[in-house]
BAROVEX-682078 format. One record per residue (C-alpha): residue number from 1; x, z, y. Coordinates in nm, 4 decimals. Layout:
// BAROVEX-682078
pt seq=NUM, X=X, Z=Z, Y=Y
...
END
This chain:
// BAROVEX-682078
pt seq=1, X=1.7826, Z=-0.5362, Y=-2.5230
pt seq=2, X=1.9325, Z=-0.8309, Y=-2.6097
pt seq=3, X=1.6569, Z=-0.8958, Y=-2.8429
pt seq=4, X=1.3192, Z=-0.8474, Y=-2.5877
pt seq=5, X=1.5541, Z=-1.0528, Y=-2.3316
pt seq=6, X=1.4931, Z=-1.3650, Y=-2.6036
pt seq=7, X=1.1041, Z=-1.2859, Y=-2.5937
pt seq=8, X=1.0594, Z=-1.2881, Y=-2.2544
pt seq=9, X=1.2748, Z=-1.6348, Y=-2.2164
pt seq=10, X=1.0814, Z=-1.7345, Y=-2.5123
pt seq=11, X=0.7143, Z=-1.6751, Y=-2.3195
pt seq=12, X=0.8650, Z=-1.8192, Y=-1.9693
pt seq=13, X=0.8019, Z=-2.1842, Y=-2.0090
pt seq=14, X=0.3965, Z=-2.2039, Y=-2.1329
pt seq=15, X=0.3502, Z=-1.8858, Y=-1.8692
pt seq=16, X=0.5604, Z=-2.1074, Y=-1.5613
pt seq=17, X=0.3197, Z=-2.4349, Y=-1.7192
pt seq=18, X=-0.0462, Z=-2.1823, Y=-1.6505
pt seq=19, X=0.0152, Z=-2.0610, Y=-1.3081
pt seq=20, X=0.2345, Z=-2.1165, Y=-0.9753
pt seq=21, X=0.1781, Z=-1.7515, Y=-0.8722
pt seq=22, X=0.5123, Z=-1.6198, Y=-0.9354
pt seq=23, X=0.7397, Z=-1.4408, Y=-0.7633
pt seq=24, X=1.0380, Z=-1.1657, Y=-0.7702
pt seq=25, X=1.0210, Z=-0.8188, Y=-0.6531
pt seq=26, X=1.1798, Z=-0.4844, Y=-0.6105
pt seq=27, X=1.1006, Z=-0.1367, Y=-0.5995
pt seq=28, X=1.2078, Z=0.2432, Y=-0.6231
pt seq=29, X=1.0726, Z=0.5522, Y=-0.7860
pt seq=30, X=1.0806, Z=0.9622, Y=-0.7693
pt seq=31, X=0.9251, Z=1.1476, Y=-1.0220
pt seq=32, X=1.0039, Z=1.4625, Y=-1.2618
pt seq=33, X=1.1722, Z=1.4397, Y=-1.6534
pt seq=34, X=1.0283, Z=1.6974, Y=-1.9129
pt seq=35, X=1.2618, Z=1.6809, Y=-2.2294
pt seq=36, X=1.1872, Z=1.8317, Y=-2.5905
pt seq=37, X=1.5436, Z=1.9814, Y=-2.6051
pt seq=38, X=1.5656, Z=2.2372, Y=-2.9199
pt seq=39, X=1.8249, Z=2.4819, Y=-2.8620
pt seq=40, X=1.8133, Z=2.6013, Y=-3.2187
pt seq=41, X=1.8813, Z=2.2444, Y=-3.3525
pt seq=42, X=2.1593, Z=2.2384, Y=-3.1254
pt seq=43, X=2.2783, Z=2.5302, Y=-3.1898
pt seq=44, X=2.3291, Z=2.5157, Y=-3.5692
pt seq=45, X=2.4501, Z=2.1336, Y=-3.4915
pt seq=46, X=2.7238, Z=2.2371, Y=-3.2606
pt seq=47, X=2.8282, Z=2.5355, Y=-3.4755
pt seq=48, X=2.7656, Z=2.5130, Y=-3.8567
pt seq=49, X=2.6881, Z=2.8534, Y=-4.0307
pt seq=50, X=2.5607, Z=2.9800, Y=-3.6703
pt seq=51, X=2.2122, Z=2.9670, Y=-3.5795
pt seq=52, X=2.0072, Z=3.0906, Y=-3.2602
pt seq=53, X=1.8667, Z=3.4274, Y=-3.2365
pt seq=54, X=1.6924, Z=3.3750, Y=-2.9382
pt seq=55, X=1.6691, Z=3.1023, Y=-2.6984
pt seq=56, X=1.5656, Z=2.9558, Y=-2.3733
pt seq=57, X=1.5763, Z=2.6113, Y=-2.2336
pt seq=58, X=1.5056, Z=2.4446, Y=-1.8478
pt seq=59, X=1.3548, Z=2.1026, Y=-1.9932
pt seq=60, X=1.2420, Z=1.9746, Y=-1.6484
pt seq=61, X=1.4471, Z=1.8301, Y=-1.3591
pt seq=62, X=1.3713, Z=1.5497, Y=-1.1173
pt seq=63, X=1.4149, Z=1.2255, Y=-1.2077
pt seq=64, X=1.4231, Z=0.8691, Y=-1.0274
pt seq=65, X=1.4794, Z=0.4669, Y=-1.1151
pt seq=66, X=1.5641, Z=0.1950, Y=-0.8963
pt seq=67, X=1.4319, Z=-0.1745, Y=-1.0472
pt seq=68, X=1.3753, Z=-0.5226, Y=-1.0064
pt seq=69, X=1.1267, Z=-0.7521, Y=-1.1696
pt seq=70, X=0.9799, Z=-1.1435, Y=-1.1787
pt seq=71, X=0.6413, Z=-1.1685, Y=-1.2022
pt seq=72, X=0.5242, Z=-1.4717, Y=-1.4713
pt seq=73, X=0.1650, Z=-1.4766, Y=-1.3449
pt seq=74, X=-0.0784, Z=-1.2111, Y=-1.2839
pt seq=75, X=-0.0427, Z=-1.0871, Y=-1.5789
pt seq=76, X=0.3120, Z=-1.0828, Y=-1.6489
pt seq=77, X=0.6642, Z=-0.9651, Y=-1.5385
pt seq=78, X=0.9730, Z=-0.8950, Y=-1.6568
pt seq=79, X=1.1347, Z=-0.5787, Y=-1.4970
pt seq=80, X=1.4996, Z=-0.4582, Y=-1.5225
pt seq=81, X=1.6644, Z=-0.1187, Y=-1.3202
pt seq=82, X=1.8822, Z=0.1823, Y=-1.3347
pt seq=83, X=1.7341, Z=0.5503, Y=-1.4424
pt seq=84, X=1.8758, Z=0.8521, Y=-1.4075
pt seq=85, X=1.6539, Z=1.1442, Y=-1.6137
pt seq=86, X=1.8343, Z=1.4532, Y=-1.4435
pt seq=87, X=1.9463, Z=1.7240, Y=-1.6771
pt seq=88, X=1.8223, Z=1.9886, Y=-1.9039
pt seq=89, X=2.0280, Z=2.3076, Y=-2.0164
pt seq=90, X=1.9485, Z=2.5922, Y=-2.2737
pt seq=91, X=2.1117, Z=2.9224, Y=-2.3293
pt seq=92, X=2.1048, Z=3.0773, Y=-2.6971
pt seq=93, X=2.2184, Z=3.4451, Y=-2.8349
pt seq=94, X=2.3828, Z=3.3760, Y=-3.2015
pt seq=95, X=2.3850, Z=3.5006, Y=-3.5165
pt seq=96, X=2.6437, Z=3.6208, Y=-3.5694
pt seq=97, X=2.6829, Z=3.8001, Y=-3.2599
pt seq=98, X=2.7511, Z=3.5510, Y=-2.9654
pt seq=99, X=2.6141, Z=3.3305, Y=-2.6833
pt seq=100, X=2.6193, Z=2.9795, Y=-2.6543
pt seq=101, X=2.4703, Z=2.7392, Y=-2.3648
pt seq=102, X=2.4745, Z=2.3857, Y=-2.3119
pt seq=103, X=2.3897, Z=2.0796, Y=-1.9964
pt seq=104, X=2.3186, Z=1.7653, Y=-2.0538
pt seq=105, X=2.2374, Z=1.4266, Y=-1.8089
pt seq=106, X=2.0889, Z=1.1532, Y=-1.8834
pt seq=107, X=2.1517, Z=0.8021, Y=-1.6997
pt seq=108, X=2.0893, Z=0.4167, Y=-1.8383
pt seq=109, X=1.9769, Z=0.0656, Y=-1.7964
pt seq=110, X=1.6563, Z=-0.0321, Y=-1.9143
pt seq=111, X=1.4593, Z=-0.3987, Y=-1.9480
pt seq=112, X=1.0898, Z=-0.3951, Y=-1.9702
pt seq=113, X=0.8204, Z=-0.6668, Y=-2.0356
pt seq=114, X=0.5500, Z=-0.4866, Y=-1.7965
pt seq=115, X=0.1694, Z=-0.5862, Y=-1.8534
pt seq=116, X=-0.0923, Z=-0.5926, Y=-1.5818
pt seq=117, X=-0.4927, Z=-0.5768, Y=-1.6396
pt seq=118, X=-0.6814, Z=-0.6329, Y=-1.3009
pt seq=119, X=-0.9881, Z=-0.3801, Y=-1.2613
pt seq=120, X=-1.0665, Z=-0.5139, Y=-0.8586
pt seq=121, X=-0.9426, Z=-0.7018, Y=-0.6341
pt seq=122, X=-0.6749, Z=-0.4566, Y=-0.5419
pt seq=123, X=-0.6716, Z=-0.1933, Y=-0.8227
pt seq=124, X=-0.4566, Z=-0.2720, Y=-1.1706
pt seq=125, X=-0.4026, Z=-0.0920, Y=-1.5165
pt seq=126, X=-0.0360, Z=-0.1315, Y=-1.6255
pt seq=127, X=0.1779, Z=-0.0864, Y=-1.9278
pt seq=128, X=0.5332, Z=-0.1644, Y=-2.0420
pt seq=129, X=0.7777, Z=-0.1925, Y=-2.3382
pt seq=130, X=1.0681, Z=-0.2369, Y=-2.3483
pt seq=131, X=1.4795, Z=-0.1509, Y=-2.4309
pt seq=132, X=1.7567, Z=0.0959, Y=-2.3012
pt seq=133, X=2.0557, Z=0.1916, Y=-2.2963
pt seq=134, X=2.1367, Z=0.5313, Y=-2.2401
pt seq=135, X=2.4436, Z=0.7491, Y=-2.1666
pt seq=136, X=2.4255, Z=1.1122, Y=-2.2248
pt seq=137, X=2.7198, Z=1.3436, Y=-2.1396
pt seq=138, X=2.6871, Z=1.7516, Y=-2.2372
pt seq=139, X=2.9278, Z=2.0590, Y=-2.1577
pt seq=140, X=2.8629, Z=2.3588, Y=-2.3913
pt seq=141, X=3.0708, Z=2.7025, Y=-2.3444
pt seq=142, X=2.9996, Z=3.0378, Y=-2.5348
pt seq=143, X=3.1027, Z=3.3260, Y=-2.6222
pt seq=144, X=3.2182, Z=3.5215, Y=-2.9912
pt seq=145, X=3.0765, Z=3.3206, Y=-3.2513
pt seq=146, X=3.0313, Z=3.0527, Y=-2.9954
pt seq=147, X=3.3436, Z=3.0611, Y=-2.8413
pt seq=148, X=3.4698, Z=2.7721, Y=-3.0967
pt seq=149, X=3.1959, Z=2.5201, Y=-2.9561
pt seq=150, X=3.3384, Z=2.1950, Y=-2.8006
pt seq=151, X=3.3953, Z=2.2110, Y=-2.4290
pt seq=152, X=3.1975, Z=1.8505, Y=-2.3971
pt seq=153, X=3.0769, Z=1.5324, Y=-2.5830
pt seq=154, X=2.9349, Z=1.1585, Y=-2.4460
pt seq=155, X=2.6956, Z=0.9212, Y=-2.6649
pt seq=156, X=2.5812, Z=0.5881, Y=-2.5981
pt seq=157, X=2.3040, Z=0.4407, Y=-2.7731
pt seq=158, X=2.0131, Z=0.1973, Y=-2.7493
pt seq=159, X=1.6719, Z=0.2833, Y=-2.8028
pt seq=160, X=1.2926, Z=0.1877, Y=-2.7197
pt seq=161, X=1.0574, Z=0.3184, Y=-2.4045
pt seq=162, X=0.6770, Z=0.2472, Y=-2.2984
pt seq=163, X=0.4799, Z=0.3899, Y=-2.0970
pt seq=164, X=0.1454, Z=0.3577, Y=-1.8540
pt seq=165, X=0.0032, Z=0.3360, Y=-1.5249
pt seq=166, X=-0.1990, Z=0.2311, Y=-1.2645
pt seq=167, X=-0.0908, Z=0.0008, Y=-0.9423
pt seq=168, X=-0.3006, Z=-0.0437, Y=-0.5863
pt seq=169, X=-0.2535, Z=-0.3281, Y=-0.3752
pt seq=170, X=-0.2031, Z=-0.1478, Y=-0.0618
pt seq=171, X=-0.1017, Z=-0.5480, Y=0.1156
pt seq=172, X=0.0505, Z=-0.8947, Y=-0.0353
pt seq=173, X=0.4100, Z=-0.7002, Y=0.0890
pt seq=174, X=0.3881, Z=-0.3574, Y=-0.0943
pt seq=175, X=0.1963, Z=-0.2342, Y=-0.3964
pt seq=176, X=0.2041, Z=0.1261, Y=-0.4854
pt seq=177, X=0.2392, Z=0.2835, Y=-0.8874
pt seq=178, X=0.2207, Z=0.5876, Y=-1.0283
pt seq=179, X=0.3340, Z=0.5818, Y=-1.4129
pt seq=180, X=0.4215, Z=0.8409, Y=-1.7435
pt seq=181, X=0.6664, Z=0.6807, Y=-1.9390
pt seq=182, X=0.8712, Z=0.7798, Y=-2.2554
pt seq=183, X=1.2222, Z=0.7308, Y=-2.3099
pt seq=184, X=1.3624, Z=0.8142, Y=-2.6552
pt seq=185, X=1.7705, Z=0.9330, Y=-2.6797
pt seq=186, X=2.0223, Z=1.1235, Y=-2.8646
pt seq=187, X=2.0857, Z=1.4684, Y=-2.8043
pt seq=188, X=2.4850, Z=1.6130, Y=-2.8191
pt seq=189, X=2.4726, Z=1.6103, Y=-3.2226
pt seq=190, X=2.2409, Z=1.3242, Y=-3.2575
pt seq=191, X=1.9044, Z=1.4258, Y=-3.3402
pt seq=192, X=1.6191, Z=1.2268, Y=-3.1597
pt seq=193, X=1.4115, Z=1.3609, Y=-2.8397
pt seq=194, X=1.1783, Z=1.2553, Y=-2.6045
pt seq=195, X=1.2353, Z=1.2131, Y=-2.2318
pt seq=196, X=0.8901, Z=1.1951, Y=-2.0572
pt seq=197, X=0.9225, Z=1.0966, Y=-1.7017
pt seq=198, X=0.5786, Z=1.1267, Y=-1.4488
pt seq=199, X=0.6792, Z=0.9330, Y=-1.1329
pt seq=200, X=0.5516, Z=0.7390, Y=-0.8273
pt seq=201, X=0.6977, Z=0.3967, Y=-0.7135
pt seq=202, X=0.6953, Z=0.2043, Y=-0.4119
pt seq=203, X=0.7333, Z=-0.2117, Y=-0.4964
pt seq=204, X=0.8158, Z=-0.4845, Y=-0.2909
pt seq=205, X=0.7282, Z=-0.8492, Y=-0.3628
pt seq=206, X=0.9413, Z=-1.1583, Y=-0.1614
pt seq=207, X=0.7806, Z=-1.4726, Y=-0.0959
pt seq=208, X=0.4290, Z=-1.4259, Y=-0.1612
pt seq=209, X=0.2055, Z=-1.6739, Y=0.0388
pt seq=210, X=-0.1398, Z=-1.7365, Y=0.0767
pt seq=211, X=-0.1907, Z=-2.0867, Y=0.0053
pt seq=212, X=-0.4229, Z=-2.2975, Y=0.2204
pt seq=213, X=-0.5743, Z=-2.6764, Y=0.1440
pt seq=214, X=-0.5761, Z=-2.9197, Y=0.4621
pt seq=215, X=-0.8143, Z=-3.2613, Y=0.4046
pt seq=216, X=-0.7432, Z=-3.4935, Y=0.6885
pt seq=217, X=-0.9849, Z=-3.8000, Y=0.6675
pt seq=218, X=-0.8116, Z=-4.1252, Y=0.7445
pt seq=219, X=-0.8525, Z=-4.2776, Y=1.0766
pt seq=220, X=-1.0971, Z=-4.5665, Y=1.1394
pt seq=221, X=-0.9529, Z=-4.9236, Y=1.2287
pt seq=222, X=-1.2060, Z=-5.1663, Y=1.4792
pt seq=223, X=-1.1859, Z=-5.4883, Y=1.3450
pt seq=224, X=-1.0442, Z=-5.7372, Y=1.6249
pt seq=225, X=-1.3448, Z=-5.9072, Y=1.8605
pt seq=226, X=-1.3903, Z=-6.2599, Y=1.7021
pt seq=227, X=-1.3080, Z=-6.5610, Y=1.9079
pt seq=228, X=-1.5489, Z=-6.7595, Y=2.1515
pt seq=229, X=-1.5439, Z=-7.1344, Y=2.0128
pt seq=230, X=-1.5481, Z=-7.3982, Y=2.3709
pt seq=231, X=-1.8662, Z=-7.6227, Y=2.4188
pt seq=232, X=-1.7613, Z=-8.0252, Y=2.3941
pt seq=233, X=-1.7536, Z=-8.1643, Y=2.7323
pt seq=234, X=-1.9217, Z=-7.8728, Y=2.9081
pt seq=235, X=-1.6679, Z=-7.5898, Y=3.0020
pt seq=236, X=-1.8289, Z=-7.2670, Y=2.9787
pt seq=237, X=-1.6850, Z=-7.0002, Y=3.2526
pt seq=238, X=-1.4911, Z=-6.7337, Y=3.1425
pt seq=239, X=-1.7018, Z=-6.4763, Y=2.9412
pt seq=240, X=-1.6755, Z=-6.1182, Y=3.0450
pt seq=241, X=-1.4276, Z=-5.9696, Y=2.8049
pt seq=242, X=-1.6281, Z=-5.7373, Y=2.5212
pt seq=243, X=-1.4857, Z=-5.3617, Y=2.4980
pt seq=244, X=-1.3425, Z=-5.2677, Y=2.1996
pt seq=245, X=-1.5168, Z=-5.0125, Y=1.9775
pt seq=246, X=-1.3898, Z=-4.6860, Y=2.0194
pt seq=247, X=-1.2377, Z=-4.5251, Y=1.6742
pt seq=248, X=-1.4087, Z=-4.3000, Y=1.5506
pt seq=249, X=-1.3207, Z=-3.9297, Y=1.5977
pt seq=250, X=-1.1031, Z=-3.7429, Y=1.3251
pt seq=251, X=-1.2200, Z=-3.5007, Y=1.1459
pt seq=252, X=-1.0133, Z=-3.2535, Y=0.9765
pt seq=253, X=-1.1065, Z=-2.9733, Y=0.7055
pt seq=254, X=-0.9405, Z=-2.6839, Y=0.6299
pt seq=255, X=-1.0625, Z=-2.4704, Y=0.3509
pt seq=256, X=-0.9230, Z=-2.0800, Y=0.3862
pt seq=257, X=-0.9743, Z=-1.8092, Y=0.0565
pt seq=258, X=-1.2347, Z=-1.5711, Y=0.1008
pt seq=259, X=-0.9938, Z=-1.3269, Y=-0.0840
pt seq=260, X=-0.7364, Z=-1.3869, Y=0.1988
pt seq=261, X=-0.9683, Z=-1.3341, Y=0.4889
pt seq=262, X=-1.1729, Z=-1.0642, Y=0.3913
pt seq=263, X=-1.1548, Z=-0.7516, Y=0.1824
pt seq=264, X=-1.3676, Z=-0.7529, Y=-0.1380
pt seq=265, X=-1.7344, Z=-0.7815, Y=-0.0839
pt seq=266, X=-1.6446, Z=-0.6681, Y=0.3366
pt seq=267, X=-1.6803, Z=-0.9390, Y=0.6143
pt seq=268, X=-1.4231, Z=-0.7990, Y=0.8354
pt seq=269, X=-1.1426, Z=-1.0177, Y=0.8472
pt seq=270, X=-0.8320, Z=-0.8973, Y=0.7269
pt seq=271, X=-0.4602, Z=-0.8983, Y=0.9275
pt seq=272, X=-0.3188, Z=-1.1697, Y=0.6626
pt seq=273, X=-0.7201, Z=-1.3709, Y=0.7328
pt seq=274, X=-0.6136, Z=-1.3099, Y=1.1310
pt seq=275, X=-0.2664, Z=-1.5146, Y=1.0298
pt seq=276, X=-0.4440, Z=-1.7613, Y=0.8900
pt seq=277, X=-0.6963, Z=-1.8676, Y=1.1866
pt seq=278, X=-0.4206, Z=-1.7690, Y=1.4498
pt seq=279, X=-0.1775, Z=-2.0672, Y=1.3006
pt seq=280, X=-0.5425, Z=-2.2831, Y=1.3132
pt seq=281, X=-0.5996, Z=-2.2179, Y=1.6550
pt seq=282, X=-0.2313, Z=-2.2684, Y=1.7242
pt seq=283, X=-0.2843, Z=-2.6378, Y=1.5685
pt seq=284, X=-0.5929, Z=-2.7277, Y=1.8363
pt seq=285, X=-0.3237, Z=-2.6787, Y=2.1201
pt seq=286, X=-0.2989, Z=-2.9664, Y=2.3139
pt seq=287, X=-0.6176, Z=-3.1385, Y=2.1404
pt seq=288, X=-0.8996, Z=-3.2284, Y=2.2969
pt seq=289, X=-1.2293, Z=-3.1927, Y=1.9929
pt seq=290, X=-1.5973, Z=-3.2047, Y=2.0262
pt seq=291, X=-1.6644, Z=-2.9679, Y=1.7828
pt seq=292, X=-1.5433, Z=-2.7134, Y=1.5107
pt seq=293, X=-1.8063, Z=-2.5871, Y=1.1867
pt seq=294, X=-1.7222, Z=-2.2907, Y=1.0054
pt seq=295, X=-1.9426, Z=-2.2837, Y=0.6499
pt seq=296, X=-1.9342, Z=-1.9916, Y=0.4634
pt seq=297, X=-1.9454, Z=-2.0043, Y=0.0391
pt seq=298, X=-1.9512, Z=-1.7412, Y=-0.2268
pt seq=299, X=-1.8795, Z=-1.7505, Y=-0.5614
pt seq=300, X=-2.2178, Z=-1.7528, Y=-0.8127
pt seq=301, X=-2.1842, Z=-1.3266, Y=-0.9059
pt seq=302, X=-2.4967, Z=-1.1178, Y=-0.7437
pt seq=303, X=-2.7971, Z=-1.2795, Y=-0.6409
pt seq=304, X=-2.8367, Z=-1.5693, Y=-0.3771
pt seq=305, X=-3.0220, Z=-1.4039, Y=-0.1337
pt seq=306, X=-2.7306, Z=-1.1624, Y=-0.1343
pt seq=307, X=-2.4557, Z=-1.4273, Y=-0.1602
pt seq=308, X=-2.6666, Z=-1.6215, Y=0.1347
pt seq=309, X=-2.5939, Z=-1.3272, Y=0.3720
pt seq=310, X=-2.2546, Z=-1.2432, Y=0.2622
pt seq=311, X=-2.1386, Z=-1.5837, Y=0.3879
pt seq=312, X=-2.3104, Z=-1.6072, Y=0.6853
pt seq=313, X=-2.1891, Z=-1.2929, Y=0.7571
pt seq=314, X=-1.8534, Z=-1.4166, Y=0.6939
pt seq=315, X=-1.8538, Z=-1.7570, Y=0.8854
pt seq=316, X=-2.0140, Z=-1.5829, Y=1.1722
pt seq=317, X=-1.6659, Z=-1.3260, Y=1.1547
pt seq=318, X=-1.4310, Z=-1.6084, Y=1.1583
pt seq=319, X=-1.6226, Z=-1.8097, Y=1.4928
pt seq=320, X=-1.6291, Z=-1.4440, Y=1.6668
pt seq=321, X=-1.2466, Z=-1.4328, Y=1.6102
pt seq=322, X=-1.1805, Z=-1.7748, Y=1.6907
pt seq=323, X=-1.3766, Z=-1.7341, Y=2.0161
pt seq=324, X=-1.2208, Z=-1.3628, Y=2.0739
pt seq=325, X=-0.8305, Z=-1.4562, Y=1.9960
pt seq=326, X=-0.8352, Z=-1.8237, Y=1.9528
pt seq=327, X=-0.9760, Z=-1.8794, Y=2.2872
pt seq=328, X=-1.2090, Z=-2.1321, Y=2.1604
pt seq=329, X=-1.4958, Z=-2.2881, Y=2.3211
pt seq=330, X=-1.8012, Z=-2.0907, Y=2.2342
pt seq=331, X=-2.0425, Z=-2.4022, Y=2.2908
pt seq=332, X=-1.8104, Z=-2.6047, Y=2.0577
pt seq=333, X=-1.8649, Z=-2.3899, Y=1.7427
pt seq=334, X=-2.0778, Z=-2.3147, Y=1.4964
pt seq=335, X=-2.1165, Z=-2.1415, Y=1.2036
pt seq=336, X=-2.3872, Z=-2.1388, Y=0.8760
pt seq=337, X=-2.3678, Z=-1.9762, Y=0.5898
pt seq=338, X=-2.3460, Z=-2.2085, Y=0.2631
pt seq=339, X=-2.3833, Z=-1.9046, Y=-0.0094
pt seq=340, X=-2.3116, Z=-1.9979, Y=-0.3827
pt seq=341, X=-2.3439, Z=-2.4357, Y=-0.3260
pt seq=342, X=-2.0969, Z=-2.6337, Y=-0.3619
pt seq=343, X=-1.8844, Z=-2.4528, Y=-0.6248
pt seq=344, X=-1.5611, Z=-2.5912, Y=-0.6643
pt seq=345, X=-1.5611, Z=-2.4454, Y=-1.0499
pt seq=346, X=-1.7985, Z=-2.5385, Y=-1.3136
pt seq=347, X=-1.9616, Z=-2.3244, Y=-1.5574
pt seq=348, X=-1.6989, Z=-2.5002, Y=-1.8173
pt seq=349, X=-1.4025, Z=-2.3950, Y=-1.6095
pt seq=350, X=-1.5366, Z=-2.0218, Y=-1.6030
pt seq=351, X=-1.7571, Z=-1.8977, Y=-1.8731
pt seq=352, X=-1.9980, Z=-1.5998, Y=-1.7852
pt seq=353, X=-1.8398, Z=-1.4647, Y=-2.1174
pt seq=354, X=-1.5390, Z=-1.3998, Y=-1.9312
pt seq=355, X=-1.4442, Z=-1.0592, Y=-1.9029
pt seq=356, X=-1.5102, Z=-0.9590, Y=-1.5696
pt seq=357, X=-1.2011, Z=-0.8986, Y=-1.4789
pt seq=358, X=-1.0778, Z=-1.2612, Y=-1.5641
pt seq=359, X=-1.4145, Z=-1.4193, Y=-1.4242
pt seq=360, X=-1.3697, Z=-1.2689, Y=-1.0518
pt seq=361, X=-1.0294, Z=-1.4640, Y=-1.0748
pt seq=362, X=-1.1456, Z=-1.7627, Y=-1.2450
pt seq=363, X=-1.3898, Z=-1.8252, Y=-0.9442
pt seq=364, X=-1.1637, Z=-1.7331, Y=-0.6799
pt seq=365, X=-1.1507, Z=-2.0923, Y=-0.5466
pt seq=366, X=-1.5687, Z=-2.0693, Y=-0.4634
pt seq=367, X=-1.4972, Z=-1.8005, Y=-0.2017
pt seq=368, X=-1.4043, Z=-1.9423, Y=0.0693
pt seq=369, X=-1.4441, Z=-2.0446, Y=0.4146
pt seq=370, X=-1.4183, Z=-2.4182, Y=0.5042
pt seq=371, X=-1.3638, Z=-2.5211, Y=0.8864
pt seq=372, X=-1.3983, Z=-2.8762, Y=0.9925
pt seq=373, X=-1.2618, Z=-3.0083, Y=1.3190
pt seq=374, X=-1.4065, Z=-3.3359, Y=1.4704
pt seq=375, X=-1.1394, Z=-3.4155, Y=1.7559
pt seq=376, X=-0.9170, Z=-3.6511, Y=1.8938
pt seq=377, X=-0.5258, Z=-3.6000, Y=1.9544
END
């Protein structure tokens, strides 16, 4: 444990250096244990000279973990938490002529480095390593030749785990996993066996925040009216004073992810998109502007004709929602669709040989919808 908690501090720094997207979280998870107990191994171990005429074992029991994790980047966490694996028994008729049976539970602390490969927007592959520590405690009793077993033994001992899954993004506030992992332990008289544990978990990130970018352009200075020189001898009359030139109005842009607003490829807007223009609309309070444009651009995947409608459809969303909830003016607003101009990547910050995966994140920045506000305060 000791030794993966040195890799992960080791990877922290260039990870923290790549990407601000980080964040801790915390989560819970039910599932069922299946163990490869052998009651014949345990039987000869507990009782030398005795071995198991017949046997039976219950290897399954439910199981459940409670955990903690910081996410490096979208890629990358680091996950701690409690287990508990339940227990598993077995019963066993001896040669010579006896009975013996045996419980055992399983409980621990485990640290994982957990790995996540995006497959859509919402849906992820996952997989872990990691350490644990485990603590095993077993009663036996039995019955002629295994009425000499030992009423009860403990071990503690360290030992890997993995495992695999897949996560969905049901919002920014709660993901959803269901995972098989492996845990490897000591039975009662040492011999190795595998825990396998099927479970579903509930996870809970704090702090995550959609980030937006606000432009303001600075306001324009008149220059002062310039001075009326006097005639010699002749005194003009007072000129009529000149009005000063009115500043120009302020315009302000506010660019809003696409991925934010909207599901993928959907032009509904989406509750944490209705935050989003609520707290814009909540800005204009109290300001008097002449107009507000909503443009509409995609990223460069799928065609343009396709990426043409997809934004229009998108900008024309946001104005029906500012109108609808924002109580905006509908004569004020407008909206157009922009499509795939004006990327804000370049072909040398994303490579079409990008896994496509990787690319759809890489170009996150071109979706989006831009509003700009021409008003004065």
């Amino acid at each position: 444990m000791l030794g993966l908690a040195s890799l992960c501090a080791a990877i922290t720094s260039p990870v923290f250096a790549q990407d601000s997207n980080h964040f801790y979280y915390g989560g819970a998870s039910v599932g069922q244990s299946k163990s490869d107990s052998d009651a014949a191994g345990l039987t000869s171990g507990l009782l030398p000279g005795v071995s198991a005429a017949s046997s039976s074992t219950d290897q399954k029991d439910t199981s459940y973990k409670v955990f903690g994790g910081y996410q490096l980047n979208r890629n990358i966490a680091i996950e701690g938490g409690y287990f508990n694996l339940g227990k598993n028994s077995f019963n066993a008729v001896t040669v010579p002529g006896g009975t013996l049976a045996g419980e055992s539970k399983v409980q621990g602390l485990n640290l994982d480095l957990v790995g996540t490969l995006p497959l859509t927007e919402r849906f992820s592959v996952l997989g872990r390593v990691g350490a644990q520590q485990a603590w095993s405690k077993s009663t036996f009793s039995g019955t002629g030749a295994g009425a000499g077993v030992v009423g009860s033994s403990t071990r503690n001992d360290a030992n890997m785990k993995v495992g695999l899954g897949i996560q969905y993004e049901i919002n920014p506030a709660m993901w959803v996993r269901g995972e098989v992992e492996r845990y490897r332990i000591k039975n009662a008289v040492g011999q190795r066996q595998n825990v396998d544990v099927a479970s579903v978990s509930l996870v809970f990130p704090f702090g995550r925040t959609a980030p937006t970018r606000m432009a303001q352009a600075p306001a324009y200075v008149a220059p002062p009216p310039a001075p009326v020189a006097p005639v010699a001898v002749y005194v003009m009359p007072p000129a009529a004073p000149v009005p000063a030139p009115v500043a120009a109005p302020a315009r302000q842009r506010v660019s809003l992810s696409a991925d934010t607003l909207f599901g993928f490829d959907a032009v509904a807007v989406r509750p944490e998109g209705k935050t989003a223009l609520d707290k814009f609309s909540n800005e204009l309070v109290g300001t008097t502007y002449d107009s507000i444009s909503v443009e509409g651009y995609t990223d460069r995947k799928g065609s343009e004709a396709y990426n043409q409608t997809l934004s229009g459809e998108r900008a024309d969303s946001v104005k029906s929602y500012l109108v609808t909830h924002g109580k905006i003016d509908p004569t004020k607003i407008s909206a157009v669709g922009r499509g795939e101009a004006s990327p804000v990547t370049t072909l040398a910050d994303c490579s079409d040989k990008l896994p496509r995966a990787q690319l759809i994140t890489c170009l996150q920045p071109d979706r989006r919808v831009e509003l700009e506000v021409t008003a004065t305060r």
